[in-house]
N, CA, C and O of each residue as an XYZ file, in Angstrom:
588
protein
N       0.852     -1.147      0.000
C       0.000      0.000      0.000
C       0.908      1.222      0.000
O       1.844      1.249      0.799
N       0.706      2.210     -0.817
C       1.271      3.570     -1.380
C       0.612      4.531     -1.040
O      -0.484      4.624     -1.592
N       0.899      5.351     -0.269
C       0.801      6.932     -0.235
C       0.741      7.495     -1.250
O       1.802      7.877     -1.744
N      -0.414      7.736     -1.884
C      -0.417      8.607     -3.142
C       0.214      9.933     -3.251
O       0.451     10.593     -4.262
N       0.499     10.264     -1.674
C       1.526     11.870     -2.020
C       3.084     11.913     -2.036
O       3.961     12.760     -2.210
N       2.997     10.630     -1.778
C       4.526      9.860     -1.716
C       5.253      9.994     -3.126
O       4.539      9.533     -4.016
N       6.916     10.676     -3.752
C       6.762      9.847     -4.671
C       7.665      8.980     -5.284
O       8.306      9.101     -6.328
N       7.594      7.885     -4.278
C       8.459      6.516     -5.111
C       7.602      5.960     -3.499
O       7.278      6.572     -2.482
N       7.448      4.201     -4.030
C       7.488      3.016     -3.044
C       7.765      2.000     -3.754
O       6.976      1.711     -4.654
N       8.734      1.337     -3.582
C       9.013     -0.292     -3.949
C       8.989     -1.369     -2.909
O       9.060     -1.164     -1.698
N       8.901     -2.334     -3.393
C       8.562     -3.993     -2.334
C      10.014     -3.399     -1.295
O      10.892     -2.604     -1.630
N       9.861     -4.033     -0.149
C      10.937     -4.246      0.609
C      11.691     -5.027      0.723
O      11.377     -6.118      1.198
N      12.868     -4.767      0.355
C      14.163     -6.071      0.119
C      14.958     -5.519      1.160
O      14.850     -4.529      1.884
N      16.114     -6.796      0.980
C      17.268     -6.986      1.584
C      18.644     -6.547      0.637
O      18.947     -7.129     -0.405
N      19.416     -5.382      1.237
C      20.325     -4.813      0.536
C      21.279     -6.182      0.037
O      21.469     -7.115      0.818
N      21.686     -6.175     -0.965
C      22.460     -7.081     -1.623
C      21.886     -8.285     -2.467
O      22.484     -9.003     -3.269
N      20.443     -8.314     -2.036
C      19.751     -9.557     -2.500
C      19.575     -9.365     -4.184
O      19.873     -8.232     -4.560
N      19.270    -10.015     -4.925
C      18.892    -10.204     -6.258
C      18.020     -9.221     -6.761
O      18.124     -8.453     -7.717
N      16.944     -9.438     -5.738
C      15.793     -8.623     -5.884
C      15.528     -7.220     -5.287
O      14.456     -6.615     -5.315
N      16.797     -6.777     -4.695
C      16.560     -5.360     -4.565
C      17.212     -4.357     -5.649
O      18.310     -4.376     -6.206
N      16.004     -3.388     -5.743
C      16.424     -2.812     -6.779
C      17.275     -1.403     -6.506
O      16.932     -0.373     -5.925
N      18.941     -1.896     -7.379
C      19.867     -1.001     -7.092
C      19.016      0.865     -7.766
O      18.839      1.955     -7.221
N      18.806      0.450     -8.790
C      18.247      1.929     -9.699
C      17.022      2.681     -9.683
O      16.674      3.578    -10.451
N      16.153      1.971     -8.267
C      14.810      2.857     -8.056
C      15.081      4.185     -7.131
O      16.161      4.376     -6.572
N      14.145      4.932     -7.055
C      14.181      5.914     -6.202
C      14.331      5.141     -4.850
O      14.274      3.969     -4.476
N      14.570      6.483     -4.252
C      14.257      5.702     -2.610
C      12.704      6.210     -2.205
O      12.202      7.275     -2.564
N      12.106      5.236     -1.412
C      11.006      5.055     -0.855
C      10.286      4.091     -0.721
O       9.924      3.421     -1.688
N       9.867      3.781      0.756
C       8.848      2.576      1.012
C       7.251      2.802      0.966
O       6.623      3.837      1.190
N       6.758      1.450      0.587
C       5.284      1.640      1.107
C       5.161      1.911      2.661
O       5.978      2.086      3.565
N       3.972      1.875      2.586
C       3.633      2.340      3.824
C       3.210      1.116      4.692
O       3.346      1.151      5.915
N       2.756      0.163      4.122
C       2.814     -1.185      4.268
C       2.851     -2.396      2.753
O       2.699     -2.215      1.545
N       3.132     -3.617      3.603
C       3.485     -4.375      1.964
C       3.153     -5.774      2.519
O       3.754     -6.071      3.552
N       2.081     -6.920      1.879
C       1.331     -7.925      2.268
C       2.110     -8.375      1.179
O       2.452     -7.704      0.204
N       2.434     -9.879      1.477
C       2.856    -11.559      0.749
C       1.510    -12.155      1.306
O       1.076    -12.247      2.454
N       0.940    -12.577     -0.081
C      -0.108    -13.629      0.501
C      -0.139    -15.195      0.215
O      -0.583    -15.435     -0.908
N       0.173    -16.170      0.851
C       0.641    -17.348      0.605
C      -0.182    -17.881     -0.700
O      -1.231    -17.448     -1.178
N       0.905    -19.306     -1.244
C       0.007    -19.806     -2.788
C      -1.025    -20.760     -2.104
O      -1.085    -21.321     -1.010
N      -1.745    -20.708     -3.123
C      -3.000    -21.732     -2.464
C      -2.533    -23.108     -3.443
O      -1.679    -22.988     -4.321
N      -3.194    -24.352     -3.163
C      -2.877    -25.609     -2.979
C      -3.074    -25.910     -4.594
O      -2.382    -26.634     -5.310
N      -4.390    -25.021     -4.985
C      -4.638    -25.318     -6.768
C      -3.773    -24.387     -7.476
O      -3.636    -24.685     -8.663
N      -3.003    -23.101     -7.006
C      -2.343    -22.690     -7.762
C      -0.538    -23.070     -7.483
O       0.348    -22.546     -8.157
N      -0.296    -24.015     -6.424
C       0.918    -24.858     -6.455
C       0.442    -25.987     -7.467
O       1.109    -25.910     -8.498
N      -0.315    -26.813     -7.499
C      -0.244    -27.623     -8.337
C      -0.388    -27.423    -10.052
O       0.038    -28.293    -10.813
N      -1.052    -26.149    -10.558
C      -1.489    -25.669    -11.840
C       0.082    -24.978    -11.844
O       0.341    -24.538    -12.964
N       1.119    -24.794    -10.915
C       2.130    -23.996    -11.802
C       2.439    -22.917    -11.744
O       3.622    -22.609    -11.885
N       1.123    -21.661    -11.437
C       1.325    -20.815    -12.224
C       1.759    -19.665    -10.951
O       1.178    -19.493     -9.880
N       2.832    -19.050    -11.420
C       4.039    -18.988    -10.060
C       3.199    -17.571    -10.090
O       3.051    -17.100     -8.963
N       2.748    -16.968    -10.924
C       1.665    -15.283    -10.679
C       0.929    -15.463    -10.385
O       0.397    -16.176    -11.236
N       0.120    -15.285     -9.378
C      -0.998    -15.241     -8.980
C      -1.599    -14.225     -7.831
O      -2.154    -14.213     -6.732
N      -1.197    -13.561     -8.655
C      -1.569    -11.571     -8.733
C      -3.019    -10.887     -7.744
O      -4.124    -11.427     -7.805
N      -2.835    -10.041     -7.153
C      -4.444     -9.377     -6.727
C      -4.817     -8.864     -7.699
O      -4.197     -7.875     -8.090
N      -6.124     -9.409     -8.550
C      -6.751     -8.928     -9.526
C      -7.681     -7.530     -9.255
O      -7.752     -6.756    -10.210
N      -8.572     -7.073     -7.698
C      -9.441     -6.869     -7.330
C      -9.348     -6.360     -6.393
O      -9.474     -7.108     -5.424
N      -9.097     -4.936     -6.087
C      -9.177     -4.261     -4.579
C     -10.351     -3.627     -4.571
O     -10.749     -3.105     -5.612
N     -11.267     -3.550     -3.140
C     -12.335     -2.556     -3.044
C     -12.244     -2.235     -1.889
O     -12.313     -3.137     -1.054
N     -12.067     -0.922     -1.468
C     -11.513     -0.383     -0.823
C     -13.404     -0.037      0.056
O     -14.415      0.122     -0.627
N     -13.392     -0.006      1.521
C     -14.933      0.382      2.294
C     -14.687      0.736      2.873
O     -13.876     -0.033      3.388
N     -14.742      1.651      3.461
C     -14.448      2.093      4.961
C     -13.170      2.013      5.277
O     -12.260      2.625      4.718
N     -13.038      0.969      6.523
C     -12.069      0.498      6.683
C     -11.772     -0.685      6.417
O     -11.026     -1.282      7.193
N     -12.084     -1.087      5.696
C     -12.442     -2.846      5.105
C     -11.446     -2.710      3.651
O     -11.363     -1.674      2.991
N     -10.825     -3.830      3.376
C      -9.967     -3.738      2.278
C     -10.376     -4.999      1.530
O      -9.717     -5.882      2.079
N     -11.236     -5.653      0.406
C     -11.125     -6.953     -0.091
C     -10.523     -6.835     -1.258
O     -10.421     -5.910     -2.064
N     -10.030     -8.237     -1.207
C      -8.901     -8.582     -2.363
C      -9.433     -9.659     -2.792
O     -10.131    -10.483     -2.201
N      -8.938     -9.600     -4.249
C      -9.505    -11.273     -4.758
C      -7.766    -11.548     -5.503
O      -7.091    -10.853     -6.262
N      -7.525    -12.864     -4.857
C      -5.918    -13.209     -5.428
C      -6.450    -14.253     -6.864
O      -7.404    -15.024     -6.761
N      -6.007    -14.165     -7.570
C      -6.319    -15.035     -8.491
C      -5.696    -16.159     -8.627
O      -4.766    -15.889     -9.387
N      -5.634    -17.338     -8.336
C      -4.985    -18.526     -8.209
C      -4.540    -19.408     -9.662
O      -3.497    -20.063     -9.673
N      -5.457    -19.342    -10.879
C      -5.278    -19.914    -12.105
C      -5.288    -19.080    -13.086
O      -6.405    -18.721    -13.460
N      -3.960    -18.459    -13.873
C      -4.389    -17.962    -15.405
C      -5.789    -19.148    -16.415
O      -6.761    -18.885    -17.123
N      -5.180    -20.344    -15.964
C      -5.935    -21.099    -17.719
C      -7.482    -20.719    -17.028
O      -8.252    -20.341    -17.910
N      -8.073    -20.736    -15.716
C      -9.478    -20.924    -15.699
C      -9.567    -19.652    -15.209
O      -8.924    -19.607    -14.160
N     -10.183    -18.336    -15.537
C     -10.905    -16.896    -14.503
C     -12.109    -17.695    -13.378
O     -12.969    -18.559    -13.542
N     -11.702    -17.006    -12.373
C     -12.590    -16.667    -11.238
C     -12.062    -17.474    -10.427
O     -12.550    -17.304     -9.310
N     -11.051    -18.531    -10.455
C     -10.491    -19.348     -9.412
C      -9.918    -18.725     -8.114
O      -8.705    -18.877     -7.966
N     -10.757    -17.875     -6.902
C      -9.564    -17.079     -6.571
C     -10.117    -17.309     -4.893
O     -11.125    -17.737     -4.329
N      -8.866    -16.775     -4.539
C      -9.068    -16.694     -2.638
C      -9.489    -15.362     -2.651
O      -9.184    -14.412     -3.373
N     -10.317    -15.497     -1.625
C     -10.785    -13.650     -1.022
C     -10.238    -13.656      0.392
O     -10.494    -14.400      1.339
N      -9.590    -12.841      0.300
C      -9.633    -11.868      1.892
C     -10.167    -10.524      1.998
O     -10.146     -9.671      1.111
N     -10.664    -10.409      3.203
C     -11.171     -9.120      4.004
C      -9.930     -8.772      4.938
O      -9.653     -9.566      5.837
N      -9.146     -7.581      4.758
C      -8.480     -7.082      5.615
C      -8.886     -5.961      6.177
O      -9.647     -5.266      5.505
N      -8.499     -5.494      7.529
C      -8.683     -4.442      8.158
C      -7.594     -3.724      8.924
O      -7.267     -4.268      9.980
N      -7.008     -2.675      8.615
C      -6.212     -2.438      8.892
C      -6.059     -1.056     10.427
O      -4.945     -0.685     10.797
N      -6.974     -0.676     10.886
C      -7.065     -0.050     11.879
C      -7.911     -0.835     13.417
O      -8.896     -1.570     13.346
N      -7.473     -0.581     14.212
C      -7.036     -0.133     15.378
C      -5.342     -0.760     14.591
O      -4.360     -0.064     14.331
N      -5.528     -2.404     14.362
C      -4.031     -2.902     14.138
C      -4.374     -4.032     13.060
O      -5.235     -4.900     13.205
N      -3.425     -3.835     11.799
C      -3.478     -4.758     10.731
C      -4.596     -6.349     11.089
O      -4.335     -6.926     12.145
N      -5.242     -6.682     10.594
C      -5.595     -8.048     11.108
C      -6.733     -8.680      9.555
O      -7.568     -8.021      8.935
N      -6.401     -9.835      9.387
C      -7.304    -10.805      8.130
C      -8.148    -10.794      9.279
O      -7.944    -11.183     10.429
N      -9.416    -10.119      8.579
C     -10.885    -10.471      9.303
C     -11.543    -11.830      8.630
O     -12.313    -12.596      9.209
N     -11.109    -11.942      7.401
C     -11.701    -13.371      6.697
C     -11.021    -13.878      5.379
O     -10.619    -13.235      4.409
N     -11.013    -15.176      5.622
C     -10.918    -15.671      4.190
C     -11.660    -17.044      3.551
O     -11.830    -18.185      3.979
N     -12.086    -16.195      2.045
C     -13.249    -17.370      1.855
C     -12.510    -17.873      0.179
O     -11.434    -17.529     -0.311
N     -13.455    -18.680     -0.311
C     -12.899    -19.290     -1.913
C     -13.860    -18.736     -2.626
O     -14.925    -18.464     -2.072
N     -13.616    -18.404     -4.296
C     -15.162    -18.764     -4.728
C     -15.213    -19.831     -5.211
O     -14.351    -20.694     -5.044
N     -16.303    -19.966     -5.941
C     -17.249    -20.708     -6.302
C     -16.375    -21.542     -7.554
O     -16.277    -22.768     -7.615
N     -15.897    -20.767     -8.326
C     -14.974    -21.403     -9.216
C     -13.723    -22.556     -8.747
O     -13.366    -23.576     -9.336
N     -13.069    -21.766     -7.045
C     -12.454    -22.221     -6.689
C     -12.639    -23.783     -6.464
O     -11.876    -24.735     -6.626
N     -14.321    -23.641     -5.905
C     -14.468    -24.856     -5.384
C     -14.468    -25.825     -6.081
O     -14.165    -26.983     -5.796
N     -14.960    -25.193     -7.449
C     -15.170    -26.111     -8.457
C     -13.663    -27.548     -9.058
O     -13.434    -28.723     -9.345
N     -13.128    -26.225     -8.897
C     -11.494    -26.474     -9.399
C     -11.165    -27.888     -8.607
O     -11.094    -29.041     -9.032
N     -10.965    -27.235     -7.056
C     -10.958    -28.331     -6.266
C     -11.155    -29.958     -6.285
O     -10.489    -30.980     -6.119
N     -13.011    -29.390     -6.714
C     -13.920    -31.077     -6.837
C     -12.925    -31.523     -8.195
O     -12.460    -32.658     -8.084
N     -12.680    -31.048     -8.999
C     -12.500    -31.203    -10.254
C     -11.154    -32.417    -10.098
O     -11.038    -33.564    -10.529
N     -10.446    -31.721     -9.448
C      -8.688    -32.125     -9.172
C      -8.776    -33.603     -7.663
O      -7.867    -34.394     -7.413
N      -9.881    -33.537     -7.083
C      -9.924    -34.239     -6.014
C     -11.001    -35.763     -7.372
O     -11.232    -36.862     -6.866
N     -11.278    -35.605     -8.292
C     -11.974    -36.587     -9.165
C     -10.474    -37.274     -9.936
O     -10.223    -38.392    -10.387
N      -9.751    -36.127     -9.832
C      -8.672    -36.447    -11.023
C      -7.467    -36.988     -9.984
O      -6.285    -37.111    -10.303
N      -7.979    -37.251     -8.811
C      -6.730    -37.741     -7.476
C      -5.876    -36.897     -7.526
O      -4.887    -37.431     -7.024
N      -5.590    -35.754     -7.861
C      -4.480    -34.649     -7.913
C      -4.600    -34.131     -6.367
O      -3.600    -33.774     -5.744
N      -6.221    -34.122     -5.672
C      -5.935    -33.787     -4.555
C      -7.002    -34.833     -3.423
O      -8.163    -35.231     -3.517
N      -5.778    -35.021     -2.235
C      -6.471    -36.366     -1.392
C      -7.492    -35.857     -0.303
O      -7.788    -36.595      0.637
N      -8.004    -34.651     -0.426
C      -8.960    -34.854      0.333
C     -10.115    -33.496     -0.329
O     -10.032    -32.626     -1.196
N     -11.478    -34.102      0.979
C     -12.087    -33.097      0.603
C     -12.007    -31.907      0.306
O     -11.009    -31.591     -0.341
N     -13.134    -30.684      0.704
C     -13.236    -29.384      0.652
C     -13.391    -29.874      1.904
O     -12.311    -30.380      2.209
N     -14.239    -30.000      2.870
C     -14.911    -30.074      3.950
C     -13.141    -30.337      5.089
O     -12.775    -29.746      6.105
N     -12.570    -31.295      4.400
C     -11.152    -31.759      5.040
C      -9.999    -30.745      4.559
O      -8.965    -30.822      5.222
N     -10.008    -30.070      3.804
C      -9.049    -29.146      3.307
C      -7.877    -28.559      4.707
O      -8.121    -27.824      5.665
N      -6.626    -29.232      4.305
C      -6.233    -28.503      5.284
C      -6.261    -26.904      5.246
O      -6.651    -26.245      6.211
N      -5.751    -26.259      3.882
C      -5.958    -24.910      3.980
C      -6.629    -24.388      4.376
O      -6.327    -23.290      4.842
N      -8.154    -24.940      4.436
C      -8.905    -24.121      4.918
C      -9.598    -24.193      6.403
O     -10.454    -23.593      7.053
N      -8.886    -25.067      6.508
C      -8.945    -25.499      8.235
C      -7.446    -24.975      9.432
O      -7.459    -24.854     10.657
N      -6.298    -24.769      8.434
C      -5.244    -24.219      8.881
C      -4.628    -23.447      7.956
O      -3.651    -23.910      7.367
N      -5.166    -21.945      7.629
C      -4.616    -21.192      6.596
C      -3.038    -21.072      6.840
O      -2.468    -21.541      7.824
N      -2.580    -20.555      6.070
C      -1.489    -20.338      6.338
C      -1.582    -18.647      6.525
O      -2.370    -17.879      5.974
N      -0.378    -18.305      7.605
C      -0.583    -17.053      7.351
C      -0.150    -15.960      6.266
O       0.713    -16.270      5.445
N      -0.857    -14.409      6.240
C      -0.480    -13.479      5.496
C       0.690    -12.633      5.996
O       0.480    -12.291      7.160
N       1.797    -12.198      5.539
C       2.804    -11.517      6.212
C       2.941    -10.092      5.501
O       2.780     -9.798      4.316
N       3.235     -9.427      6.422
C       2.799     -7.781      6.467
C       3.844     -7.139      7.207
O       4.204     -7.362      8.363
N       4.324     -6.229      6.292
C       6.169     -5.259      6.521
C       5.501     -3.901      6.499
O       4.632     -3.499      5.725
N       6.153     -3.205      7.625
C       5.820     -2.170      7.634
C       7.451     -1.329      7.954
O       8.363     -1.842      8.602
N       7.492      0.150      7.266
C       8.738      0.570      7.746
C       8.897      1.023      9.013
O       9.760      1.857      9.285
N       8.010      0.472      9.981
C       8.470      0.674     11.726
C       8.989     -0.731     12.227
O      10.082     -0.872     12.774
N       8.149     -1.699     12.000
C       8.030     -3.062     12.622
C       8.457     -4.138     11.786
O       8.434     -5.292     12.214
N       8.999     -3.753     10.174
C       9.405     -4.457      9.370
C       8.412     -6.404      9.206
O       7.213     -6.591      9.000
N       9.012     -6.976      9.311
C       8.003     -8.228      8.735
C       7.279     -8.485     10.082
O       7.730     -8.164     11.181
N       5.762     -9.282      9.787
C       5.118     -9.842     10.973
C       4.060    -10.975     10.123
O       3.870    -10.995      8.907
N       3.572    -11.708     10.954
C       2.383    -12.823     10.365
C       1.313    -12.270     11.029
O       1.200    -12.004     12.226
N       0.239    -12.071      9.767
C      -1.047    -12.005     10.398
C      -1.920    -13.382     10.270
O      -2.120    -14.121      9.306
N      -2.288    -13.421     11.409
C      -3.302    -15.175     11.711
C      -4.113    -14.770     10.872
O      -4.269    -13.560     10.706
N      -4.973    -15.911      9.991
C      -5.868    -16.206      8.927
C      -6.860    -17.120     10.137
O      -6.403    -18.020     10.841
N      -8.470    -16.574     10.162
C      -8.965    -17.881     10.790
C      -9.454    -19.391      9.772
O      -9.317    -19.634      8.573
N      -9.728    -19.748     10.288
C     -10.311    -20.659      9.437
C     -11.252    -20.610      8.737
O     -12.013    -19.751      9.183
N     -11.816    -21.274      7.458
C     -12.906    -20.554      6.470
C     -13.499    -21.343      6.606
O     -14.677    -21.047      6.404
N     -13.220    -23.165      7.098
C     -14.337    -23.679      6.675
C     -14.920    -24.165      5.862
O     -13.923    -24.394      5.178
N     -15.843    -24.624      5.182
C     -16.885    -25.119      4.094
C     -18.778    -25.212      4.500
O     -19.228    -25.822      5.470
N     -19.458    -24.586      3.664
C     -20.447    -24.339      3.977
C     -21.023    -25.020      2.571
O     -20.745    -24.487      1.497
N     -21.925    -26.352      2.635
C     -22.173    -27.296      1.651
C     -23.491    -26.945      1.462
O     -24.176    -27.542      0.631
């Protein structure tokens, strides 16, 4: 997230690493989220799997990550909230997602249910850098399945 009166922010690296960039301006975001791969977009490959979708409410932030280029709509949602203190208020799948799932759990690609999903019974967490407190994990609760 960027300060629009700001002007430069790039990802936060580690001086010397590969990925920091020697030739940008200087400046950080103001904060900067990694959101872990989900289980259909480790197995499909596809190493981008980009926030297609911000809508910004109030204080409510949803994102839709997109998990598959070959199929649209495969995606994880989170609800973040970032005041009193950063925190994932939720995370759900859609509908496509689920689909994907049944699809790959027919094709034995994956050994268990939706209902058994570990992801969605033990998310993994989202990690969130800020230039005071630098990296932290925010807990994901569990999403569940609603049949």
């Amino acid at each position: 997230m960027i300060d629009e009166g700001k002007p430069f922010g790039a990802s936060p690296q580690t001086a010397g690493t590969r990925h920091k960039c020697a030739n940008c301006p200087a400046g950080d975001p103001d904060s900067y989220f990694v959101f872990p791969r989900s289980e259909i977009n480790s197995l499909g490959k596809d190493w981008l799997n980009e926030i297609r979708r911000i809508v910004v409410n109030g204080g409510d932030i949803e994102l839709a990550k997109h998990e598959l280029d070959r199929r649209n709509g495969v995606a994880t949602l989170y609800l973040l909230r970032l005041e009193p203190a950063a925190q994932v208020m939720s995370l759900r799948y859609s509908s496509e997602y689920d689909l994907e799932h049944r699809e790959l759990e027919r094709a034995s690609q994956i050994d268990h249910s939706l209902a058994e999903c570990p992801e969605r019974l033990h998310p993994a967490p989202v990690r969130m850098w800020t230039p005071s407190a630098g990296w932290k994990e925010l807990t994901v609760k569990p999403a569940g399945f609603a049949q």
